[in-house]
C-alpha positions, 0 to 999 in steps of 0.5 A: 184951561179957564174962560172968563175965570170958569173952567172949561170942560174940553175933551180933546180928540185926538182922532181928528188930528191925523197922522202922515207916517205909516208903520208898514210898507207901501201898501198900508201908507197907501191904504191909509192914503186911500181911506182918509179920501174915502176911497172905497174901490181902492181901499177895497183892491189895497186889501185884497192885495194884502194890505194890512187892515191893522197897521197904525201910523206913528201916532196909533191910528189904524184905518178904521180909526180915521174911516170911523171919524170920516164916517165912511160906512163903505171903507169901515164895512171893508175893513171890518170884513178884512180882521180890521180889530173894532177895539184897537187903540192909539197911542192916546188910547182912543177907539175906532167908537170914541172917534165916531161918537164924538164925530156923531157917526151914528150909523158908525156907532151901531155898526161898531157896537154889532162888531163887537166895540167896547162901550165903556173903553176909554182913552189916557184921559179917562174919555168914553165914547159917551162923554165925547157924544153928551160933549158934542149933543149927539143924541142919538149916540147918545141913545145908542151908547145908553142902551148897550149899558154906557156908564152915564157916571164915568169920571173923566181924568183930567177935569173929573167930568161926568157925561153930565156935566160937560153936556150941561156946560155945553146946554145940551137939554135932549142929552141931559134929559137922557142922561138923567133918565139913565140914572146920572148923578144930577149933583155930581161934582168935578174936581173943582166943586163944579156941578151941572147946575152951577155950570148952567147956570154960569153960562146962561143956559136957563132951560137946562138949570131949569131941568135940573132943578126940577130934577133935584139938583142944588 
């Protein structure tokens, strides 16, 4: 996708775009129902009802999924508690993590983590939760993901972005400044030649080109 002749670096999640259907029976379409309207008491009598915690829709996504992109901390802690599986993916190969980075959860996030949640798990495009969270300008995700070893130089596939990158083209100082305290590649390049500082510099973010100059980045 192009803007004005520049590449634009997009991650697109498909975890904000729900699905109707239900693999299962009444109970888990109800379930799901109940957890996309952040209804706790119902959730909570869907599954001790039997309601199954892991059953997908058509596109993949399970409860937890859409309670970690809604940021429901009382229906991901239920599901969590009932087997809900923390690492699942959907037929995008995004996580329950992925959703709550970008969505910038980060009480989510910490909660995901503690739960055992892949930190370097990544989706059909290459996308980590890292990458949506330095997107977005989450920085507390941010933090959080950095400091339980996220891979601050992981490429996505389609663009070959780095967290890095895309946060430079988005003028995010705070998540650059972290990123670069983590060890990010200042003149990493994705597929089309395209570094952090020429990205800030393209889209006026003079603050950030700044800050990667005086990081060594040419």
């Amino acid at each position: 996708m192009r803007m004005s002749g520049k590449p634009v670096i997009v991650a697109v999640l498909s975890l904000l775009v729900m699905s109707t259907s239900c693999f299962g029976g009444p109970l888990e379409e109800n379930l799901l129902d109940a957890v996309r309207a952040g209804d706790v008491k119902k959730v909570q009598e869907l599954l001790s009802k039997g309601a199954n915690p892991n059953a997908k829709d058509m596109d993949g996504f399970t409860p937890l999924m859409e309670a970690a992109v809604e940021g429901g901390m009382d229906v991901v802690k239920l599901l969590l508690d009932k087997g809900a599986d923390v690492n699942a993916k959907n037929e995008e190969g995004d996580t329950a993590l992925i959703g709550a980075s970008f969505a910038g959860h980060t009480d989510l996030v910490t909660l995901l983590i503690q739960k055992g949640a892949d930190v370097n798990a990544t989706n059909k495009d290459g996308v980590t939760a890292l990458f949506g969270a330095s997107f977005e300008g989450r920085p507390d995700v941010v933090k959080l993901l950095l400091d339980k070893a996220a891979n601050v130089n992981a490429k996505e596939l389609r663009n070959g972005a780095t967290p890095l990158i895309v946060a430079a083209f988005e003028g995010h100082k705070e998540v650059i400044e972290q990123l670069l305290g983590k060890g990010a590649d200042v003149n990493a390049k994705d597929n089309e030649g395209n570094s952090a500082l020429s990205l800030a510099t393209a889209r006026g973010h003079n603050a950030v080109v700044e800050l990667l100059k005086a990081r060594g980045a040419k």
